[in-house]
LOVO-187181 format. One line per field, with one value per residue (C-alpha): residue in three letters; z, x, y. Coordinates in nm, 4 decimals, always signed. Each point is the difference from the previous one (the first is absolute). Example, Ala and Ser with C-alpha at 12.3 -4.5 7.8 and 13.67 -1.06 7.14 Angstrom:
<pts>
res = c(ALA	SER)
c3 = c(+0.7800	-0.0660)
c1 = c(+1.2300	+0.1370)
c2 = c(-0.4500	+0.3440)
</pts>
This chain:
<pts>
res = c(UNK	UNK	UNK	UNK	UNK	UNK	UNK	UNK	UNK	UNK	UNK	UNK	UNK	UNK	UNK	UNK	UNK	UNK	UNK	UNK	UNK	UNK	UNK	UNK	UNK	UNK	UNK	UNK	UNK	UNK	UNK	UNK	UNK	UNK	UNK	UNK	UNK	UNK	UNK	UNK	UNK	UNK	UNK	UNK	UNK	UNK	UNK	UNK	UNK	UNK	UNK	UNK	UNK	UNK	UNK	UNK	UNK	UNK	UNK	UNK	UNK	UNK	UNK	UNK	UNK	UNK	UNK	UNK	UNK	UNK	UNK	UNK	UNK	UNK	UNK	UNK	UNK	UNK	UNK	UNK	UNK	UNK	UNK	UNK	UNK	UNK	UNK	UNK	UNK	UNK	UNK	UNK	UNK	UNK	UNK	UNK	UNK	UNK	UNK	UNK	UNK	UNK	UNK	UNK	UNK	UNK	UNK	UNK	UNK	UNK	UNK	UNK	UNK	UNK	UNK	UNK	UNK	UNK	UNK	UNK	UNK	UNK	UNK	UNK	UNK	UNK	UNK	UNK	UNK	UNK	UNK	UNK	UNK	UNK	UNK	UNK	UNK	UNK	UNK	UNK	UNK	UNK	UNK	UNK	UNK	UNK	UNK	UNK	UNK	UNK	UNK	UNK	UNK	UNK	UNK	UNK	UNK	UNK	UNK	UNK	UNK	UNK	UNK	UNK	UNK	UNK	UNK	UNK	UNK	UNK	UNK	UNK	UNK	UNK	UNK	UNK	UNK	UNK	UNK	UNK	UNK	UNK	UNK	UNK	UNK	UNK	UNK	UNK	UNK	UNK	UNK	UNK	UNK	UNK	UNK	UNK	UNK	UNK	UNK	UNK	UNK	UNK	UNK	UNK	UNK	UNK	UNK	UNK	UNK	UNK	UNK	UNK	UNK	UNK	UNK	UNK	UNK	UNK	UNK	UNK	UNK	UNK	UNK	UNK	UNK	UNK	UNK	UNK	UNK	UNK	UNK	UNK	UNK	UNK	UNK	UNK	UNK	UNK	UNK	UNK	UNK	UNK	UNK	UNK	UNK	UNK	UNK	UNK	UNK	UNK	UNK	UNK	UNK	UNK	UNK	UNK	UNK	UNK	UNK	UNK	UNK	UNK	UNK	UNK	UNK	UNK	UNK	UNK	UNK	UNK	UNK	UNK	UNK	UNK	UNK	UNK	UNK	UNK	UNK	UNK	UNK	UNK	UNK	UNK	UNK	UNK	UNK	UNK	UNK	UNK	UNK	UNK	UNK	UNK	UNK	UNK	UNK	UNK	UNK	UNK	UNK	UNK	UNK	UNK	UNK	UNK	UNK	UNK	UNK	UNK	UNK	UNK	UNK	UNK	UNK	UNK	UNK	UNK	UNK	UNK	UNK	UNK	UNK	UNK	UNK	UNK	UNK	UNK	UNK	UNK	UNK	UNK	UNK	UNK	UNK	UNK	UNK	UNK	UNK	UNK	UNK	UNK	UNK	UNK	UNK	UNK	UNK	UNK	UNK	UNK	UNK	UNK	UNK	UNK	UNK	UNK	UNK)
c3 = c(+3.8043	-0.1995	-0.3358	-0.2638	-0.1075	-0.2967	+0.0636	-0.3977	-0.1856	-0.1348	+0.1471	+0.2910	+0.0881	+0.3365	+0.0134	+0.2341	+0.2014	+0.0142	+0.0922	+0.2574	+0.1641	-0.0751	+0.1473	+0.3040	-0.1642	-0.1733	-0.2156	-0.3318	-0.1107	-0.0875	-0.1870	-0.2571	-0.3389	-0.2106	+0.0830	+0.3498	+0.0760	-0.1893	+0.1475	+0.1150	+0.3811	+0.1795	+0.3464	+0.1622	+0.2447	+0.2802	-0.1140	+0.3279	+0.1412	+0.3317	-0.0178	+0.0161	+0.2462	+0.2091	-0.0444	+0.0980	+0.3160	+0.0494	-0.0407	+0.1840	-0.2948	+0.0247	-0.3326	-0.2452	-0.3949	-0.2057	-0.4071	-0.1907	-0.3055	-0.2016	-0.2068	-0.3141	-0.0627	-0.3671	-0.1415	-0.2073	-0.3902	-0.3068	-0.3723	-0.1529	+0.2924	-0.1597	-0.2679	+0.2729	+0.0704	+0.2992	+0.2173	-0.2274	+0.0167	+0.3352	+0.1780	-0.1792	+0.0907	+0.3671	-0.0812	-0.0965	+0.3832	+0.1018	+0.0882	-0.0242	-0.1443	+0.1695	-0.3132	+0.1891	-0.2103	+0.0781	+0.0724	+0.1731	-0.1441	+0.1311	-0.0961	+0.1765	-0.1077	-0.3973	-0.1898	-0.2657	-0.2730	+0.0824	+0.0448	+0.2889	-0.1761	+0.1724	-0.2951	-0.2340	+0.3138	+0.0406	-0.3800	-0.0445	+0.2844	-0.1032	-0.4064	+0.1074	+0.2159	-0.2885	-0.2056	+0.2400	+0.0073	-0.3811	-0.0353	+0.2620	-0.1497	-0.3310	+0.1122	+0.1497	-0.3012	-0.1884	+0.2224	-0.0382	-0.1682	+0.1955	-0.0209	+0.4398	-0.0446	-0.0904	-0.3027	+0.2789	+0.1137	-0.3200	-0.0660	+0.3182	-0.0498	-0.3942	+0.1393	+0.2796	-0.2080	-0.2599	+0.2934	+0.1103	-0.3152	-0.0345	+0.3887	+0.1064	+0.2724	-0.0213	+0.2819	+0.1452	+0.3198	-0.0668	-0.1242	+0.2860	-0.2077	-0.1929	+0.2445	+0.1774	-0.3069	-0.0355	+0.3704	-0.0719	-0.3424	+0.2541	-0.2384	+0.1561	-0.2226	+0.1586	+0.3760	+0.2177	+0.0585	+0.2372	-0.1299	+0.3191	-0.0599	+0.1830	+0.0858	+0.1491	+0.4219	-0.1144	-0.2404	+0.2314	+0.0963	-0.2987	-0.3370	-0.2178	-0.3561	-0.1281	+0.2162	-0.1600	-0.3363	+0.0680	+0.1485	-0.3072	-0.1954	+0.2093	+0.1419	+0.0860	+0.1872	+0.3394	+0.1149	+0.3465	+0.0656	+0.2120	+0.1169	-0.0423	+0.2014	+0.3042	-0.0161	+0.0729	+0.2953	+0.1131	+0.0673	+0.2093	+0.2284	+0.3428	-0.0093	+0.1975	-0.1859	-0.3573	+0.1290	+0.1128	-0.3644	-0.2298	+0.2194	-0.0504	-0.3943	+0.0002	-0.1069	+0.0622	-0.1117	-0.0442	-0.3819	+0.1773	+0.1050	-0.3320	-0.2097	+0.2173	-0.0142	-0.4119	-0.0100	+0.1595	-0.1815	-0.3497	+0.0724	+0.1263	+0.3946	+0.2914	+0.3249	+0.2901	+0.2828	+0.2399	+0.3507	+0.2932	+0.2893	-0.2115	-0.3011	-0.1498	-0.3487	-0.2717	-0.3663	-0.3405	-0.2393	-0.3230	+0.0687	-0.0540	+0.1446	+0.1026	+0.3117	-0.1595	-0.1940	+0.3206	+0.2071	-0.3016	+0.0665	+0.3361	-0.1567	-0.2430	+0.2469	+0.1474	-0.3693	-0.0500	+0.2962	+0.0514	+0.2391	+0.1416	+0.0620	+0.3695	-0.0828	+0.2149	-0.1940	+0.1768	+0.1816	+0.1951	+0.0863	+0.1055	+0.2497	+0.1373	-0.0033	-0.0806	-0.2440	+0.2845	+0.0915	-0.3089	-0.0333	+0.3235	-0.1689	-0.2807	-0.1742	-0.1686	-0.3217	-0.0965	-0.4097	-0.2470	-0.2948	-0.2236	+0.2587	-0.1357	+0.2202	+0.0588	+0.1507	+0.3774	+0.0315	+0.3016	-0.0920	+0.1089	-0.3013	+0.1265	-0.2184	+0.0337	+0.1287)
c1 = c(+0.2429	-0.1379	-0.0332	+0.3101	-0.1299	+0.1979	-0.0660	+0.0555	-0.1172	+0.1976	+0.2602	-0.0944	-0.3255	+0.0868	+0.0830	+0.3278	-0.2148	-0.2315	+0.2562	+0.1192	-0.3490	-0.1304	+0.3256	+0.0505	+0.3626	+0.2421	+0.1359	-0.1404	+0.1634	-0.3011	+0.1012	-0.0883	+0.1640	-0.0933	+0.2180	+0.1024	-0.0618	+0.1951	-0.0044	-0.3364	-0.0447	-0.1648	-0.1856	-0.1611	-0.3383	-0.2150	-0.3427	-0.1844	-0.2611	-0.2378	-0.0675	+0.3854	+0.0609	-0.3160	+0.1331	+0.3357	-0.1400	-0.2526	+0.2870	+0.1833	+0.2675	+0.3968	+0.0321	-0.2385	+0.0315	-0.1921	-0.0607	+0.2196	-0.0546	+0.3392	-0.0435	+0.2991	+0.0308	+0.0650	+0.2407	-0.2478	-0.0425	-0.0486	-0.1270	+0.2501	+0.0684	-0.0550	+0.2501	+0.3013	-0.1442	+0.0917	+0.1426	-0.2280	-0.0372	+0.2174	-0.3370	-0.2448	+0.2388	-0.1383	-0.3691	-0.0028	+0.0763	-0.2553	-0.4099	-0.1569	+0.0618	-0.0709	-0.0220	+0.0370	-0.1088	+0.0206	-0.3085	+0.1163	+0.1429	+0.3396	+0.2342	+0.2865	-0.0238	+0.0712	-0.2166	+0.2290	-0.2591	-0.0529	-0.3549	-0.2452	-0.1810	-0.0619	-0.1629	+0.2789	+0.2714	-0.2048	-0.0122	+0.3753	+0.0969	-0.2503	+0.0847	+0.3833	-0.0719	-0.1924	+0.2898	+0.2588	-0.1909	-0.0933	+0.3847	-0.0005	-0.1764	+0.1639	+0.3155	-0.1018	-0.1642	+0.3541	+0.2404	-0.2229	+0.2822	+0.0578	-0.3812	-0.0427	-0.3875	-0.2758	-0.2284	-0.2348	+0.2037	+0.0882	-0.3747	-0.0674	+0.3087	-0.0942	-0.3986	+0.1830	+0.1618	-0.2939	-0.2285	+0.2410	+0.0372	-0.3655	-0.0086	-0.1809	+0.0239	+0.0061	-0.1723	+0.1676	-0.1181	-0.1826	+0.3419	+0.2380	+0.3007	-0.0492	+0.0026	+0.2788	+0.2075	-0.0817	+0.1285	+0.3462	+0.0033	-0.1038	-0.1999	-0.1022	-0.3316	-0.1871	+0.0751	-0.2823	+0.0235	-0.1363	-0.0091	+0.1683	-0.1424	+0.2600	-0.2096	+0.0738	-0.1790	-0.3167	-0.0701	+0.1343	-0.4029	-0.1795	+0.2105	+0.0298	-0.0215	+0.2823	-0.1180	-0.3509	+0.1519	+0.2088	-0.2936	-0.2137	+0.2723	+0.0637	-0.3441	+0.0692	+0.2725	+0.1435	+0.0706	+0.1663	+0.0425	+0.3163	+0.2077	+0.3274	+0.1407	-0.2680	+0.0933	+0.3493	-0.1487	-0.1535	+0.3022	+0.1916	-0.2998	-0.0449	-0.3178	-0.2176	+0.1393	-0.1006	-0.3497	-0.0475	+0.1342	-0.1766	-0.3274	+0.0853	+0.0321	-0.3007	+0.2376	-0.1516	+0.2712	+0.4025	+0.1067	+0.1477	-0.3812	-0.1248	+0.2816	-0.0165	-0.3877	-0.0286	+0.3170	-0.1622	-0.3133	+0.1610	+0.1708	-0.2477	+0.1931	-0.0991	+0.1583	-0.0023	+0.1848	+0.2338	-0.0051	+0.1486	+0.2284	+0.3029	-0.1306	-0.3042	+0.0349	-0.2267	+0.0807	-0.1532	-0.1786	-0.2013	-0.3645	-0.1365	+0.3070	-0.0583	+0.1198	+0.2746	+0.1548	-0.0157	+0.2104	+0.2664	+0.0224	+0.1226	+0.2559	-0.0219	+0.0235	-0.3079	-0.1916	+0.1383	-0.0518	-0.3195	-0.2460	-0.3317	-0.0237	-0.1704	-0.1506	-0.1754	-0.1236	+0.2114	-0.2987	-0.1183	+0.4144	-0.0405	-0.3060	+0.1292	+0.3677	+0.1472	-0.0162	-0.1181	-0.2716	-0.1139	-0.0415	-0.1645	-0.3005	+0.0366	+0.1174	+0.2998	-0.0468	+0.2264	+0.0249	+0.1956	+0.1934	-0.2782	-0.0716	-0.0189	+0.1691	-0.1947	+0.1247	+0.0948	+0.0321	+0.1931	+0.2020	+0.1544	+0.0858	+0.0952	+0.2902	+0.1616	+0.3247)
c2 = c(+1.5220	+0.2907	+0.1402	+0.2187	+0.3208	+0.1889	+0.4042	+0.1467	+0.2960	+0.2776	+0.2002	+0.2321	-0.0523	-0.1479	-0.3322	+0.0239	+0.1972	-0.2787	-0.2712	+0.2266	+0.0287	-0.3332	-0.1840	+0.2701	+0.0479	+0.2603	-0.2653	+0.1617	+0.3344	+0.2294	+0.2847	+0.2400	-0.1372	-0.3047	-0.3729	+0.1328	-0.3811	-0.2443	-0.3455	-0.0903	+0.0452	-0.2902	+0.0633	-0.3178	+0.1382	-0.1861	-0.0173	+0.1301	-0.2243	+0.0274	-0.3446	-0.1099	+0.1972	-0.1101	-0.3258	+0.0541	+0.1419	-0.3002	-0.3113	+0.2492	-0.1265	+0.0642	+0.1282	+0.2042	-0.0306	+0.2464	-0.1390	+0.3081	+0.1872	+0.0420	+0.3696	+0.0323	+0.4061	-0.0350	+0.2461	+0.2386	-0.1087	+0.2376	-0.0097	-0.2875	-0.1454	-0.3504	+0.0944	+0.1406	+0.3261	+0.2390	-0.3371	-0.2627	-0.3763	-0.0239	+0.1769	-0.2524	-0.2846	+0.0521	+0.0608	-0.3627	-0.1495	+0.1675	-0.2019	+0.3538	+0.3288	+0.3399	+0.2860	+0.2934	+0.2980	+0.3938	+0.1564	+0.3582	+0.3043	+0.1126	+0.3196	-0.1538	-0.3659	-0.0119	-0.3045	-0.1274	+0.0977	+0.3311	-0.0487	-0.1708	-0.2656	-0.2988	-0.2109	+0.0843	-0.0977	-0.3416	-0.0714	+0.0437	-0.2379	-0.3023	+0.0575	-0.0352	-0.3131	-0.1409	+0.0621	-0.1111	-0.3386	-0.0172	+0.0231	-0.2855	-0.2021	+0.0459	-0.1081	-0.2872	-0.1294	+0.1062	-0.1787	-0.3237	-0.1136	-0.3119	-0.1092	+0.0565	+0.1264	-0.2438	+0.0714	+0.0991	+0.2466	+0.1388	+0.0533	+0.1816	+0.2112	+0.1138	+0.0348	+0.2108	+0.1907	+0.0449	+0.1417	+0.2296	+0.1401	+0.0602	+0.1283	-0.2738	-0.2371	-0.4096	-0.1673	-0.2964	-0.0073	-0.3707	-0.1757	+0.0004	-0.1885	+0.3394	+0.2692	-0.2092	+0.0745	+0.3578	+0.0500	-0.1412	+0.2683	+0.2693	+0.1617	+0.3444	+0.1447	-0.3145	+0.1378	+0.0629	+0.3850	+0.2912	+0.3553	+0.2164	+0.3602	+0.2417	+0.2511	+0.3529	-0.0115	+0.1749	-0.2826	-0.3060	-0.0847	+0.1176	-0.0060	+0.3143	+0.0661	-0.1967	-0.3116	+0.0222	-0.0010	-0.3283	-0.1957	+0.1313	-0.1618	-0.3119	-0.0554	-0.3984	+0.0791	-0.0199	+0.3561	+0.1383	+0.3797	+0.0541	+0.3188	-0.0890	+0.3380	-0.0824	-0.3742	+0.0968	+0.2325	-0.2571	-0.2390	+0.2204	+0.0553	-0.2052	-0.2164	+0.2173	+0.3004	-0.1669	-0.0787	+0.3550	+0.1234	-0.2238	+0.0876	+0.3918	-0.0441	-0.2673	-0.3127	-0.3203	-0.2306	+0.0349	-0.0397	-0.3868	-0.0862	+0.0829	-0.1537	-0.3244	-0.0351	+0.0817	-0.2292	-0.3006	+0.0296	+0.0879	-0.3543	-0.1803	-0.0511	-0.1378	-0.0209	-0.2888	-0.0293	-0.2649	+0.1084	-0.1733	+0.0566	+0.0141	+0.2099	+0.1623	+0.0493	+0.1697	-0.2235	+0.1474	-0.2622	+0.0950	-0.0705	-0.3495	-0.1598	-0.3229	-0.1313	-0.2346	+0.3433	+0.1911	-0.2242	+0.0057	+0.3899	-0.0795	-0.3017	-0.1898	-0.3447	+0.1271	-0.0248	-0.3357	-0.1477	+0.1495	-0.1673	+0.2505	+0.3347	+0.1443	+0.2581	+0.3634	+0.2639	+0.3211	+0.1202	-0.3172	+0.0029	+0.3642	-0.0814	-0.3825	+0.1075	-0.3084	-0.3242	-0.2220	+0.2033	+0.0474	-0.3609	-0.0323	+0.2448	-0.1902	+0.2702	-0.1826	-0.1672	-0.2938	+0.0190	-0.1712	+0.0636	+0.1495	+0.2680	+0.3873	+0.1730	+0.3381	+0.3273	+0.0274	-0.3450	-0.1266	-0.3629	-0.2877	-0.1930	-0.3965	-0.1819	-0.3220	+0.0167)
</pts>
């Protein structure tokens, strides 16, 4: 369980070399012209967690599942991409399966790597890639409300759509968040602009801690956003190092964090994630829920026969599980709760989730 992250910006400014890193792979051809990738590359990564693997080692478990983040390298898009451009609406077509978007702008300058424009500015790069999503789902939209020939949308629908469309048109956004028939709707158009998003600053390595001139002018731009630095050449240093070997390094260049660690905390946050846990002899599992889940919802992430035939959930927060080492003695502490249907489930929860047969 896990979380689809589309990787776009512009040609060259490192997003194969990001896949590469990010997914440990060679699978995405990195090279020094634009379109060098043409079908989207798709790399599926274990989100790393102490406290799975403490309580893998605690249940003493046959098998260990990690929750996963899946990370699309989008094929780089250009000024009319909307309209066909360079390789056009086939790139956007994959933006829209995505739950979060990574824009990963250029902020390094390079004699040997060419930038498509000529020029290193990261506000202008940004701007082009979110005014040709807004186009790509203005034209969307459009269409939709064209080929409403056979009367399939509501007069609900139709409303949203044209107050959609009117909002884009004025670069504004339409919040929806309180009507979930709504945003349920929206998902199946797969309207992009309307994508949570992190701004991915790939940075030269003296800037990978601190930012540098072009960062600063991005943030001064884009103050409420979510912003990671990353090194795309030292990520992919990083991946062909042994463990102790990459500890040693990222110490040595004062790296706190891999490009992964910060992707997959900014991720969960910018989506509001949380993770519990199953652990037993036979598996210990780590399953991703938005926040606020209720205990009902969370069993359905594990199947859907668990949500309907839902009965109690037991319930140890991950440290009392860490210090009693098991369910049972737990309860003997009286450190298990028993809770029902209603329940929140928070963070680090360990469950057993009880279901009629």
């Amino acid at each position: 369980m896990g979380f689809k992250c589309g990787i776009v910006g512009l040609p060259n400014v490192g997003k194969s070399t990001l896949f590469n890193a990010l997914t440990s792979s060679k699978n995405a051809q990195a090279a020094n012209f634009p379109f060098c990738t043409i079908d989207p590359n798709i790399g599926i990564v274990d989100v790393p967690d102490d406290r799975l693997n403490n309580l893998y080692s605690i249940s003493k478990s046959d098998k260990k599942i990690n929750a996963n983040i899946t990370f699309v390298d989008i094929a780089g898009l250009v000024k009319g991409a909307s309209k066909g451009e360079g390789l056009g609406n086939k790139f956007l077509s994959h933006i829209r399966e995505v739950d979060a978007i990574i824009h990963l702008v250029r902020c390094f300058e390079s004699e040997n790597i060419q930038h498509v424009n000529k020029k290193i500015d990261p506000i202008n790069d940004l701007e082009t890639i979110k005014t040709e999503i807004l186009l790509a789902d203005m034209s969307q939209i459009e269409k939709k409300l064209e080929k409403n020939s056979k009367k399939k949308l509501t007069d609900k629908q139709i409303k949203l759509l044209k107050d959609i469309l009117d909002r884009l048109n004025k670069a504004e956004t339409l919040d929806i968040s309180n009507d979930p028939e709504s945003k349920k709707f929206l998902r199946e158009i797969g309207l992009i602009s309307n994508k949570p998003y992190i701004i991915v600053c790939n940075v030269d390595e003296q800037s990978v801690k601190n930012g540098n001139n072009f960062t600063k002018l991005l943030k001064k731009k884009y103050s409420n956003q979510k912003f990671i630095y990353i090194c795309a050449d030292i990520e992919s240093q990083i991946i062909d190092l042994k463990p102790e070997e990459r500890e040693n390094y990222m110490k040595n260049i004062g790296l706190e964090k891999t490009g992964l660690d910060k992707l997959i905390t900014s991720g969960y946050d910018l989506l509001n994630l949380n993770t519990f846990f199953t652990s037993g002899p036979k598996e210990t599992r780590a399953w991703t829920i938005k926040k606020n889940t209720e205990a009902q919802k969370a069993a359905g992430v594990i199947h859907s026969d668990f949500e309907k035939n839902f009965i109690r959930a037991e319930v140890v927060s991950y440290d009392d599980f860490k210090r009693y080492g098991s369910f049972e003695k737990a309860k003997e502490n009286g450190k298990l709760k028993v809770e029902g249907k209603n329940y929140f489930v928070k963070d680090g929860d360990v469950l057993i989730f009880r279901v009629n047969p």
